[in-house]
C-alpha positions in Angstrom: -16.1 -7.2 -7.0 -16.9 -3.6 -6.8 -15.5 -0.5 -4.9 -15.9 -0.2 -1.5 -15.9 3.6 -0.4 -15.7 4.6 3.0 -15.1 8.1 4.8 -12.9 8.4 7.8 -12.7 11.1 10.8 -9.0 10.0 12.2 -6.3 8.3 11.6 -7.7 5.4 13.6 -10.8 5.1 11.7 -8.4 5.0 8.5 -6.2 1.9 10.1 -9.6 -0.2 10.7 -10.5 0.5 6.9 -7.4 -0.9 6.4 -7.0 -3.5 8.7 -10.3 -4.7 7.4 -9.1 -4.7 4.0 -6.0 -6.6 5.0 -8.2 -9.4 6.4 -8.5 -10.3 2.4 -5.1 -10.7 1.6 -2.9 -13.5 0.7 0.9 -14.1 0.2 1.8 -12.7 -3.4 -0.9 -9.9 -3.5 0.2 -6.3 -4.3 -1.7 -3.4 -3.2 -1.6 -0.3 -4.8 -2.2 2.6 -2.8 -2.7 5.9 -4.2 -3.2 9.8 -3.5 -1.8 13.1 -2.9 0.9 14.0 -0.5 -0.6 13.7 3.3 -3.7 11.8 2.3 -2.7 9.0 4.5 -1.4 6.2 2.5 0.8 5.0 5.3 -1.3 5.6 7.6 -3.1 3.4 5.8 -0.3 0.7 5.6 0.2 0.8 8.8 -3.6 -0.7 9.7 -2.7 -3.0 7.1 0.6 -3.9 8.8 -1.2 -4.1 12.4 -3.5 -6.8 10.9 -1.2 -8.8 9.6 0.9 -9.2 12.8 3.6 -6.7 12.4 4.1 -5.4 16.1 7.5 -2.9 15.2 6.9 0.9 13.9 5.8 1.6 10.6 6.6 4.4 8.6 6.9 5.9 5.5 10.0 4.4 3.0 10.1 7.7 1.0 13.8 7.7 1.3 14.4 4.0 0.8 12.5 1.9 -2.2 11.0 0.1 0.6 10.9 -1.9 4.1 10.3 -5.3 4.5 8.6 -6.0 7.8 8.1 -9.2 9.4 4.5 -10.4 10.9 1.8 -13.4 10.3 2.8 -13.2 6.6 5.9 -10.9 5.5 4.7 -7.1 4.6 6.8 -5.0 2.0 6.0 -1.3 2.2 7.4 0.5 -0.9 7.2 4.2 -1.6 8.1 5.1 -5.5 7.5 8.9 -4.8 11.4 9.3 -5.6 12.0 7.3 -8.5 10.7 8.9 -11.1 12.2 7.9 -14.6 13.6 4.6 -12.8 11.4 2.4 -14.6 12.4 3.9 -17.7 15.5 2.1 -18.6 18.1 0.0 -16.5 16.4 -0.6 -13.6 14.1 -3.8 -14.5 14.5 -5.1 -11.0 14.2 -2.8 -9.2 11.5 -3.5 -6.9 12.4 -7.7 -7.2 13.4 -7.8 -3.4 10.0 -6.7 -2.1 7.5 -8.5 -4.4 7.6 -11.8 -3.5 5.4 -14.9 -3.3 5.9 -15.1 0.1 4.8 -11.3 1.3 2.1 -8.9 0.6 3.1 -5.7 -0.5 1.9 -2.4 -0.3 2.8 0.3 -2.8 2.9 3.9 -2.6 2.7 6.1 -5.6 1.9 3.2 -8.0 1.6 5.1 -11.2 5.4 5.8 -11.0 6.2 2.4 -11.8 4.2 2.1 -14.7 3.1 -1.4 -16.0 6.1 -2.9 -14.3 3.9 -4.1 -11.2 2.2 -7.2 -12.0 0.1 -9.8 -9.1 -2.6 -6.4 -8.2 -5.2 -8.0 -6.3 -6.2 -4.6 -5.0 -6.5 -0.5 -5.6 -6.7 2.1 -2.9 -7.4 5.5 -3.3 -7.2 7.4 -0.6 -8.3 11.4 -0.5 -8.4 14.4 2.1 -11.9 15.3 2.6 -11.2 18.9 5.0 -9.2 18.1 8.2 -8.5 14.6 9.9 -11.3 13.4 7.4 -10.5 11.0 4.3 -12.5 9.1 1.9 -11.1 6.0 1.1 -12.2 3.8 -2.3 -11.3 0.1 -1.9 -11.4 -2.2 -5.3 -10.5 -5.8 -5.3 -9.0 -7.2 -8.3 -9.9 -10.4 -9.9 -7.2 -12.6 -8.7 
């Protein structure tokens, strides 16, 4: 499998990482998407999102659990940023509406969650390298 790494100059150049990633994706996969605040994680969904046939805006779910957009295949877009400590007791499920067999979901700040994501069939890591510049790791996950 390996990591793919990849350095981008804009924010288009980060979609077409993404939309090429995308291009690997089945119904029931999650995709965990990490880094710091700006690196461009939704930026990042968004390419995703394009590639997968969703034509309406798509933007950050920081101050909902997630979005659920509609496309080729059904996209959830979570962002756990907020929840902190939510996974910690009497919210088991939580995050039930947006992982489904039928979508592929994306999710923002990962870690949050803990082991309570299961069906990871791939990590991103995205990081600022100096201005509109990112480097972006891609690793697929045995399926």
């Amino acid at each position: 499998m390996g990591v793919e790494r990849r350095r981008t100059e804009s924010a288009a150049e980060t979609e077409a990482v993404a939309a090429a990633a995308a291009r690997r994706l089945e119904p029931g996969d999650v995709v965990l998407v990490s880094g710091d605040l700006g690196a461009g994680k939704t930026t990042f969904v968004r390419g995703a999102a394009r590639a997968l046939g969703v034509s309406e805006p798509v933007t950050s779910p920081t101050f909902t659990i997630g979005q659920r957009y509609e496309g080729d295949v059904p996209v959830s877009h979570l962002d756990l940023y907020r929840l902190e400590g939510a996974f910690d007791s009497e919210e088991p499920g939580l995050l039930d509406d947006y992982l489904t067999a039928d979508s592929i979901a994306f999710v923002e700040w990962p870690e949050i969650a803990g082991t309570e994501l299961s069906g990871v069939t791939m990590r991103v890591a995205i990081a600022h390298a100096g201005g509109d510049a990112r480097t972006i790791a891609v690793e697929e996950v045995a399926r």
